[in-house]
N, C-alpha and C positions, 0 to 999 in steps of 0.2 A: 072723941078726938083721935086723929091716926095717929099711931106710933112713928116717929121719925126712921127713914127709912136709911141704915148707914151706905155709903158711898162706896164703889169699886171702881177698877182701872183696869185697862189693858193699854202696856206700852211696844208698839215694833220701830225696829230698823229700818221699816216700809210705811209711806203713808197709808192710813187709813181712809177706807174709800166710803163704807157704809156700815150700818149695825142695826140687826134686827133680831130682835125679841122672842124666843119661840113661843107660839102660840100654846105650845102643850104644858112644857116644865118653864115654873115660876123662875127659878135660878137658871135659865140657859140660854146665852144668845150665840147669835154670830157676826162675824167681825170679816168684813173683807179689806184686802191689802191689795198696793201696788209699787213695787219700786219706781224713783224718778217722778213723782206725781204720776203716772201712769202712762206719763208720754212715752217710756221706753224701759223693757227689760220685763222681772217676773214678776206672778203675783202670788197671792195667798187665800186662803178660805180658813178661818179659826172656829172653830165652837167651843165656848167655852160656857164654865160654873162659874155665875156672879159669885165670887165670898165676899163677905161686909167689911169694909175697911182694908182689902187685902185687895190683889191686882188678881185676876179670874182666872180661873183654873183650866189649862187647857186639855180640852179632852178629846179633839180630832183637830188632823193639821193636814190641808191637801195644799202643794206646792204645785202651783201652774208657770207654764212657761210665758205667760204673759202677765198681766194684769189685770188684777177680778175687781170690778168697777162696780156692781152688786149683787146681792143675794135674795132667794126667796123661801121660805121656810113651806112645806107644804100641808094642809092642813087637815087633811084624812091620817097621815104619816109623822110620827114624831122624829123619825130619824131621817127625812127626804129632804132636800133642799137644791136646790138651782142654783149655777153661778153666769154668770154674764161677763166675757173676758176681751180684753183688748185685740186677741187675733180671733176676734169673731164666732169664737167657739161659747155655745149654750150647753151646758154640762147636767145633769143630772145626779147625784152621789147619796149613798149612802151612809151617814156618819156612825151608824151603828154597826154595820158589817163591812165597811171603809171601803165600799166598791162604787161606782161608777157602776150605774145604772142603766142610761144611755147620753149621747152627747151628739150633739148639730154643728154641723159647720154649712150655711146657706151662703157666706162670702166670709171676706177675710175684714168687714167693717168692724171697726169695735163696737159692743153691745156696751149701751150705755145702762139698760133698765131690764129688768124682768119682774117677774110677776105671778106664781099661782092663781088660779083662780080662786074665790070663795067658797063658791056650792058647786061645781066641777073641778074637784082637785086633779083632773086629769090635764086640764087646759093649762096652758104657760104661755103667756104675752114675753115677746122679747122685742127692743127699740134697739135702732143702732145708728149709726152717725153718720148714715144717706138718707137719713128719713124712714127709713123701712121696718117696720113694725110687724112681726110673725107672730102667729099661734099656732103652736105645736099643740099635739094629742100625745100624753109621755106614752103612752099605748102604743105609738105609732111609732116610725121611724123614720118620720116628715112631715114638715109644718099643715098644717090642713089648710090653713087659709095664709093670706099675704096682702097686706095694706101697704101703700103709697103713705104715711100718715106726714109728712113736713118736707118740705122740698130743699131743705137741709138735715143738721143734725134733728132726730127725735129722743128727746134728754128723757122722757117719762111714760112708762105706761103705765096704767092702773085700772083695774076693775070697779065696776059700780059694788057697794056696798051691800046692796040689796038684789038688782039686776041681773042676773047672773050674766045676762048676754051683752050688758053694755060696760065700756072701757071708756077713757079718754087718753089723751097724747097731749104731749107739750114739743114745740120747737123752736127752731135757729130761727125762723119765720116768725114768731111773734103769737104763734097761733094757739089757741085750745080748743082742741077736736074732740067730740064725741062721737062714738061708734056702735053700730047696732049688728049684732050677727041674726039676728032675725030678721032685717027688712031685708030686702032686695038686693045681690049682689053688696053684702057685708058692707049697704052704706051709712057713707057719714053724714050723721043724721043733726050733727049741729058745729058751729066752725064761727068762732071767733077770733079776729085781733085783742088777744087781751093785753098785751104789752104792746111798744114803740121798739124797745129792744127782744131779745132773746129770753121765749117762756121757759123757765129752767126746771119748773116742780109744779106738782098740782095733786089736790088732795082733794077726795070728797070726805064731807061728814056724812057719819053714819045716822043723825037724830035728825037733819035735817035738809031739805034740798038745796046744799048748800056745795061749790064747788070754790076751792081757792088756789090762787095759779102765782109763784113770786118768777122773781125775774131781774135780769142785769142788771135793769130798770134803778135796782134800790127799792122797788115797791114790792108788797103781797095786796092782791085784788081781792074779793067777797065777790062773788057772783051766784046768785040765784037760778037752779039749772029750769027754772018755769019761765024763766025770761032776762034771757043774757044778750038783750040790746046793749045796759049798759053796768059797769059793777054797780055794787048796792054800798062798796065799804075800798076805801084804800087806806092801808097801813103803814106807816110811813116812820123811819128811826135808825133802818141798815144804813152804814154809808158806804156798802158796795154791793155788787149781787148778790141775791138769796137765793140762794141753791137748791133749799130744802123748805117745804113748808106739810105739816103735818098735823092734822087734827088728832085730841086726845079721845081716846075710844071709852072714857069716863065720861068726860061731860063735854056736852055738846059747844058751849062757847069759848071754849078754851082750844089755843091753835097756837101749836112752835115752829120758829124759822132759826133756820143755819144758813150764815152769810161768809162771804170771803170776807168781811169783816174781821173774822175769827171770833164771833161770837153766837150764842145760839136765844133766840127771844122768846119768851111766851106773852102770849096776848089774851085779852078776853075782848071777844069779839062782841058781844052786849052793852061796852063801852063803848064810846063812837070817840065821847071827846079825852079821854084819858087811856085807851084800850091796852098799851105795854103796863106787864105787872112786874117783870122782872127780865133783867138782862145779866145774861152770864158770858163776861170775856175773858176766862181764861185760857183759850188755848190760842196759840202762840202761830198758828197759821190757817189757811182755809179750812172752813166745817163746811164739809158735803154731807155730809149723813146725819140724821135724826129719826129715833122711833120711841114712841112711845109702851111702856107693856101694858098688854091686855088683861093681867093677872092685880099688879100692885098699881093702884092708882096716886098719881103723880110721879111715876120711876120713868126718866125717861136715860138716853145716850146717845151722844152723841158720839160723830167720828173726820178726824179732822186731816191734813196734810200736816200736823205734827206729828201724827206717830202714834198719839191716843185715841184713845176711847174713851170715854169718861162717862159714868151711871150715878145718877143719884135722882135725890129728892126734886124738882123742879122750883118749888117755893122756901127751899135751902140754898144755900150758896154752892154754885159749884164747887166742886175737889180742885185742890191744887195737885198738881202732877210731876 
């Protein structure tokens, strides 16, 4: 039987934009910020020590002059991580030696997503809100490649699980793209409407060929990446858009969404006719951000336009904050 895992917090005077997990240390994550819901003013980058029942302990704090909309933790490097910032700048830092590493500015669009790669921890996908989706080489000191990937905003990028050379994208467009750096002129080797409105998130599973995309919609999709005519599964419970949809990197049928609802769901997708196990609404404004840890199975956090973050058990009740 697992031991109940006690609950932590982090509270700002900035919304909270995303929170993600280090992949190295069990107690360490990161927490991005932006004033004004991010539509205007600064932002933040936190790392902190989960403590049990205690609000997280901060152990680097980089103050940006914009808005850091996400992060990505790098996974050769326990102290390297990526921020994705409202005046367009892709940053690189240190949180061990608290330098800045290297930083991009390819326009002045706000980067909605970024991305290390899995098995090339040198690659960083970064999306931004003209559709424009880059891969830098941190090696480098310019994007190596440069995709078209949505003819509006591009809300998501992410690596194949396994792949190392394929990505997908979500858009303003409705779309979910898949991308190949090995065929021919870095093309897009799959392209579907998977929403009516705007694809907002998408996550592969790692156990199986399994891709899921939520959206304005109110829905989160199941699609089968062996044949995405049409979904295999729709989710259905948010009653506004799901911003965040995330598979748990324990077990493969288990999948969280964060909705402007202000709530974060876990499902099991093995269920068709009962699949929500638990819904947790406590936080008091939009949830953009959800990750699950790679270390403690069932820890997951969320991060919301209240101000929190909130870590716990998922088949516990949320912390009140």
């Amino acid at each position: 039987m697992q031991q109940q895992i006690p609950p932590s917090f982090f509270v700002s005077n900035l919304s909270c934009m995303s929170a993600k997990f280090s992949p190295f240390d069990i107690d360490k994550i990161a927490i991005t910020c932006a004033d004004n819901f991010g539509i205007q003013g600064k932002g933040r980058l936190i790392i902190g020590q989960i403590q049990p029942n205690q609000p997280i302990k901060i152990l680097f704090q980089s103050e940006e002059s914009d808005a850091v909309f996400d992060c990505s933790w790098n996974e050769a490097d326990p102290n390297v991580i990526a921020i994705g910032c409202g005046n367009g700048i892709v940053k690189v830092l240190n949180a061990g030696t608290q330098q800045i590493l290297t930083q991009y500015l390819e326009s002045k669009e706000e980067i909605q997503s970024v991305e290390f790669g899995h098995k090339n921890p040198n690659w960083l996908l970064a999306s931004n809100l003209i559709g424009i989706t880059r891969l830098f080489d941190i090696t480098a000191q310019k994007p190596v490649a440069y995709f078209q990937t949505h003819k509006g905003c591009a809300y998501t990028c992410t690596w194949h699980p396994i792949q190392q050379n394929i990505f997908a994208t979500t858009g303003n467009d409705g779309a979910m793209r898949l991308w190949d750096l090995n065929s021919p002129s870095n093309k897009n080797i799959a392209s579907i409407k998977a929403h009516m409105s705007d694809t907002l998130s998408c996550d592969f599973n790692k156990y199986e060929e399994l891709i899921a995309t939520s959206s304005a919609d109110k829905t989160i999709k199941l699609w089968d990446l062996r044949n995405l005519k049409a979904p295999i599964q729709t989710l259905l419970g948010h009653r506004h858009p799901v911003r965040k949809v995330k598979f748990s990197p324990h077990e493969a049928i288990i999948l969280g969404s964060a909705s402007y609802d202000m709530s974060v769901m876990i499902w099991n997708i093995q269920e068709p006719s009962n699949p929500l196990i638990k819904n947790h609404p406590k936080h008091t404004e939009f949830v953009v951000g959800l990750d699950f840890s790679i270390h403690t199975e069932k820890q997951i956090c969320s991060a919301s336009w209240d101000g929190k973050a909130m870590i716990w058990q998922w088949d516990q009740e949320q912390p009140t904050v």
